[in-house]
C-alpha positions as CSV (number, residue, x, y, z in Angstrom):
1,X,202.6,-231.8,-219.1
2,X,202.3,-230.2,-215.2
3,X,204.4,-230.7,-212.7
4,X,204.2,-228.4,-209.1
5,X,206.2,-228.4,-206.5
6,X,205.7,-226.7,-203.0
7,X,208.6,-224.7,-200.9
8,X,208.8,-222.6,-197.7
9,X,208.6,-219.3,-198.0
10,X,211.7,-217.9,-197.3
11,X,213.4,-216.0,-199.5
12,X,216.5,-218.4,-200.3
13,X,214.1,-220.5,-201.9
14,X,213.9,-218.2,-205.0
15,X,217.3,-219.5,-206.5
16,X,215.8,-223.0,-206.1
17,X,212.6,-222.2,-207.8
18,X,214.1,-220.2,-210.7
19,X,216.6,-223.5,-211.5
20,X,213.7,-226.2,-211.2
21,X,211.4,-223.4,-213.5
22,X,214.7,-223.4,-215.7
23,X,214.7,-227.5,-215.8
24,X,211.1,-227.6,-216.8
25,X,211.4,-225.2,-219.7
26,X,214.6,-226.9,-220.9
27,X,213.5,-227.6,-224.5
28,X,211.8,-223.9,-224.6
29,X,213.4,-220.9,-225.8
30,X,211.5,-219.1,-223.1
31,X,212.8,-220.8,-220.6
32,X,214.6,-217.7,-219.8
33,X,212.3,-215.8,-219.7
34,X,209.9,-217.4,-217.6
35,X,212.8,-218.2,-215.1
36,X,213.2,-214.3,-214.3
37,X,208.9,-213.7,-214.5
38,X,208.5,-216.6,-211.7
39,X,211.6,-214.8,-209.4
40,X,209.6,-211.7,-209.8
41,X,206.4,-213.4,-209.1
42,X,207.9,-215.2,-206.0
43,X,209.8,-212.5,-204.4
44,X,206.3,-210.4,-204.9
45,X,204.8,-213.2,-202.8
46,X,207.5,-213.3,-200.3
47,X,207.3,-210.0,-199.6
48,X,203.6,-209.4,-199.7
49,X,201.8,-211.9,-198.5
50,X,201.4,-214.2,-195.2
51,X,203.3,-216.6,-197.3
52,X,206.6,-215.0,-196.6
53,X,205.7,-215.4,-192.9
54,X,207.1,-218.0,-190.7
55,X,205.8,-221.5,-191.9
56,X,204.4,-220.1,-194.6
57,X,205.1,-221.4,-198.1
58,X,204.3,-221.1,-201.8
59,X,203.4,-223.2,-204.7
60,X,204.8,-223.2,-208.2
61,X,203.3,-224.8,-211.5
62,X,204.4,-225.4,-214.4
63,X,202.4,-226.1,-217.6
64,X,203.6,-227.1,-220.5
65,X,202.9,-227.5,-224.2
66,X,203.6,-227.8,-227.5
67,X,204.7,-224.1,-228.2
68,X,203.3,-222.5,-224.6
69,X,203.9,-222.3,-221.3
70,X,202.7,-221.5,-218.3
71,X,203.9,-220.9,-214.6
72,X,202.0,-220.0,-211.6
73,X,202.7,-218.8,-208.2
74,X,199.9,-219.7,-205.8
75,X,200.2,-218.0,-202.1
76,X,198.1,-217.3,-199.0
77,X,197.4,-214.1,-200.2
78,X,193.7,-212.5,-199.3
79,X,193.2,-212.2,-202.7
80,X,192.0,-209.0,-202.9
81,X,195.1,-207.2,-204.9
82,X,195.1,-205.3,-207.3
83,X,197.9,-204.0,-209.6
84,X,198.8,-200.5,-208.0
85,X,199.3,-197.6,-210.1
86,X,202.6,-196.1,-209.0
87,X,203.6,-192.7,-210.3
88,X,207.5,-192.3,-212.1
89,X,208.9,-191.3,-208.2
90,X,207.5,-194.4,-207.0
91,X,208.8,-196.7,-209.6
92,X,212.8,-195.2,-208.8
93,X,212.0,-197.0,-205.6
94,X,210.1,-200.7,-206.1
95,X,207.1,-201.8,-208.4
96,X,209.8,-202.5,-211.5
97,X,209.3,-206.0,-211.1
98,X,205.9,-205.8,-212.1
99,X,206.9,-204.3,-215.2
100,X,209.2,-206.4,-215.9
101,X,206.6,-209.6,-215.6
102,X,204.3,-207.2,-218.1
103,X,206.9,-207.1,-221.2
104,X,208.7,-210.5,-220.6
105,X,205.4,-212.7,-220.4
106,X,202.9,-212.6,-223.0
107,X,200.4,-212.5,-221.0
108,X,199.7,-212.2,-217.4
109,X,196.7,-212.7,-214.9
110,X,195.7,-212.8,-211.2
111,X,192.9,-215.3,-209.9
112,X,191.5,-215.5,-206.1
113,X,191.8,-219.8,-205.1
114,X,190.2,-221.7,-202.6
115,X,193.5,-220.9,-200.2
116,X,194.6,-217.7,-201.7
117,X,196.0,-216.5,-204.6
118,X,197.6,-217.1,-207.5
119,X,199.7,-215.2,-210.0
120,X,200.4,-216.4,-213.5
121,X,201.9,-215.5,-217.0
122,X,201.8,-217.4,-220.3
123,X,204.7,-217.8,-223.0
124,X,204.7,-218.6,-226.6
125,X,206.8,-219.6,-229.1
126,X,206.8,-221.7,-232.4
127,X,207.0,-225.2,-231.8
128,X,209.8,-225.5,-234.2
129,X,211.7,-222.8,-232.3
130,X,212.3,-225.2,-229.3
């Protein structure tokens, strides 16, 4: 199953993004875990991107099946980041989230679209564990 949904991009939007992640995912037991991955993945959007612009807006996906998940953040992004490499003083200020995505998601990609961007991590689990 898929479902996407589209919201301005303003940063009040997160809460409502994380909670309609969260009712996706309710029969996961990631659900958790992907809930705080697409915050960090919106918020990164949000903050560095035209989408966190006025009118601007982003779009969330979620895929779903039998023991996987995934959710995407798609943006106006130029598509042309790339994962910085911060040093241990630059991490005491931002670039955490990042990390965070890295050991919560099982895996994690980046892919240039047609209008942007779009940010993605995958989650597993035994079907018999949801």
């Amino acid at each position: 199953m898929q479902w996407t949904m589209t919201y301005p991009g303003l940063p009040s939007m997160v809460p409502a993004i994380r909670a309609w992640v969260r009712a996706m995912l309710t029969c996961s037991p990631r659900r958790d875990d992907a809930e705080l991955v697409i915050a960090e993945l919106v918020a990164n959007s949000l903050r560095h991107t035209p989408s966190g612009q006025p009118g601007g807006e982003v779009t969330v996906t979620v895929t779903v099946r039998d023991g996987w998940a995934r959710v995407t953040v798609a943006d106006s992004g130029p598509g042309d980041w790339e994962r910085p490499d911060l040093t241990p003083d630059e991490l005491e200020v931002y670039g955490r989230g990042l990390l965070i995505v890295d050991v919560v998601a099982d895996k994690v990609g980046h892919d240039v679209s047609q209008d942007g961007q779009v940010m993605w991590a995958e989650f597993e689990w035994r079907p018999t564990d949801g």
